[in-house]
Every structure is written in C-alpha cells, then in structure tokens.
C-alpha positions in Angstrom: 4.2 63.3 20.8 4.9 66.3 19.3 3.6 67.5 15.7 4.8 66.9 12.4 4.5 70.9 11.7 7.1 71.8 14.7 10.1 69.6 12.5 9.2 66.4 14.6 8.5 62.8 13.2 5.1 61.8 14.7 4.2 58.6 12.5 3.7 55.9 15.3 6.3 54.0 14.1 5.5 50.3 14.5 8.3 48.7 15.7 9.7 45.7 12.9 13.1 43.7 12.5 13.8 45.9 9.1 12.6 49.6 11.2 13.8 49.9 14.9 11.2 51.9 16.7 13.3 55.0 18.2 12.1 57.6 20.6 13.8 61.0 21.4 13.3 62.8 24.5 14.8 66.0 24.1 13.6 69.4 25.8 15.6 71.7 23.3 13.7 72.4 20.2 17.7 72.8 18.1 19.1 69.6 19.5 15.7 67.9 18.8 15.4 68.7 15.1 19.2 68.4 14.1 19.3 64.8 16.2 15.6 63.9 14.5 17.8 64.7 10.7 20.7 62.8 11.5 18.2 59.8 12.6 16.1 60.8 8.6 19.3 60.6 7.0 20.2 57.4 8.1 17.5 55.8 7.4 15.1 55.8 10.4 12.1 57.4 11.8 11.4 58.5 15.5 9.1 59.6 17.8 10.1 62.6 19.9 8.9 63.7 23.5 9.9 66.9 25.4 11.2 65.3 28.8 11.2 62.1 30.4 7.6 62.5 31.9 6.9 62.1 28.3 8.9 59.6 27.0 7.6 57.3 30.1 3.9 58.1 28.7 5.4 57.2 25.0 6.4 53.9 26.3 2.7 53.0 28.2 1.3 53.4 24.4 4.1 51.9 22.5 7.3 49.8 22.6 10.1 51.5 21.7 13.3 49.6 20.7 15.7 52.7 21.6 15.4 55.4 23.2 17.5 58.3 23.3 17.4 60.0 26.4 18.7 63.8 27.3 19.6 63.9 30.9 18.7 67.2 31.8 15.3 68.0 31.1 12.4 69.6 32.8 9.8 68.0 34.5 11.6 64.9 35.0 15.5 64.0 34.0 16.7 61.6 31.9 18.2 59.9 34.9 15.1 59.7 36.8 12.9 58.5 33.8 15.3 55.8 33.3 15.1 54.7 36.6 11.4 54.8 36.2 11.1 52.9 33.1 13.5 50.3 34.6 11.0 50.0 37.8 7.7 49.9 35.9 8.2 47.9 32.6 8.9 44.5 32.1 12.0 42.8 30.5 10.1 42.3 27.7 8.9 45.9 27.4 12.7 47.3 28.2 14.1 49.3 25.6 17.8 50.1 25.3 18.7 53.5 26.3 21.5 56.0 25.3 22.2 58.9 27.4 22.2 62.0 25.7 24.3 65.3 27.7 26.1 68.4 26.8 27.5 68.0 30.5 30.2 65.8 30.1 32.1 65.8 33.9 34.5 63.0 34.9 31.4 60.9 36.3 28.8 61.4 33.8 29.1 58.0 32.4 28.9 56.2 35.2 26.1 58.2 36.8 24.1 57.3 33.4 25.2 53.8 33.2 24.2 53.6 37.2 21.0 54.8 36.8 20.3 51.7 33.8 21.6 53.8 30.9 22.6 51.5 28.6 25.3 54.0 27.0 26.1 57.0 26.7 26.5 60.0 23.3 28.1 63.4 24.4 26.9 66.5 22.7 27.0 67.7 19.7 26.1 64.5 18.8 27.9 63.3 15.7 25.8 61.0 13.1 28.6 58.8 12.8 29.0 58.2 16.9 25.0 57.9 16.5 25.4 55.4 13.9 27.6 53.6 15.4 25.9 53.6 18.5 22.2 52.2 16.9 23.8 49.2 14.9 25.6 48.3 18.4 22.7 48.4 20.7 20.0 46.9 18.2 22.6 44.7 16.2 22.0 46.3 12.5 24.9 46.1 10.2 26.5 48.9 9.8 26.0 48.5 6.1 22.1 48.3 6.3 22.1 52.1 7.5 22.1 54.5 5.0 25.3 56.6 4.7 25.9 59.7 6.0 
C-alpha cells in the first residue's frame, strides 16, 4: 500500500455497510492523488496500489468492496489483474470492478467488460460520473454521499 506521506490513504479500511472498502490501482502518481480527493470529498476512504500485481496482493490481505482499476499499468494491466482476481477468488471474495482508462477506442468497453470488468469510467474522471458510479455498483443512496 502506499504511504500516507506520498498523498495516499493507507488506513486499512475495514470494510462495513455504512464505509464501502475501496481500492485504487493506479500507476500515475497525478491521476492517483486527484481520484484519491474526489473519493475524500465524497465521503470515503481507499486504499491505493501502483498496478494490478498490487492490487491482487491487496485483495489476499483484505476484501475490498470496489475496486477501481486503471487498465494500463506496469507490471501487470488492469485487464489481466481482473482476469486474475476473477480466477483466484471466490464469489464471496469478488469485488466489483470499474475500469479506469484514458484510452477510450470504439472497443474499450467491451474489452473491459470481457475481461470481468464490471463497468467502465473514462478519464479525466469526473466526481459526479464517480459518484454515480459507487452508489450504482454498491447500492448507496445517492443522498448518503457527501456532495460534491
């Protein structure tokens, strides 16, 4: 996990009905910290890894209710880590997981979705699209987010 001194939440969030436990995987340092805010501002706390090599380690120690996944990463994609954590972890253990990608092509949603992506945010990432995105996947009410 990476250190609360580098901008990065590191609290080992324990997952509740009231706190979703979220973790980002994201290899850039600028995307990591302003998509770690957005999560602060609306009301949530996350873990963050650096690529999906990572984030598959994250998920051994602790379940994660979301994860929000870049796709291209070094080390391992986003694609391939998803395909991992859909191999090695059981239903039970399965978090949802949004694609993350500045490399929006005709296809990229299906090849994310394909690969057991759950959904899929282009970047920049907006907070309201995030928003909007968390209270679908882990059914919070809008309303129980903190505004933007």
């Amino acid at each position: 996990m990476i250190d609360d001194e580098s901008g990065m939440v590191n609290k080992n969030n324990k997952a509740n009905a009231k706190y979703p436990c979220i973790l980002l995987a994201e290899d850039n340092e600028s995307n990591r910290k302003v998509t770690m805010k957005m999560l602060e501002r609306l009301g949530y706390k996350a873990d963050a890894v650096l690529n999906g090599r990572e984030a598959i380690q994250a998920l051994e120690h602790q379940q994660y209710d979301l994860v929000l996944m870049d796709v291209v990463m070094p080390k391992m994609s986003g694609i391939d880590a998803t395909k991992e954590i859909r191999r090695r972890f059981p239903a039970s253990r399965q978090p949802k997981i949004i694609a993350l990608t500045a490399y929006v092509i005709p296809n990229s949603r299906e090849i994310c979705l394909e690969s057991g992506m759950d959904d899929f945010l282009a970047k920049p990432v907006q907070i309201n699209e995030l928003k909007s995105m968390i209270c679908s996947h882990l059914h919070v009410k809008k309303e129980s987010v903190a505004q933007d």
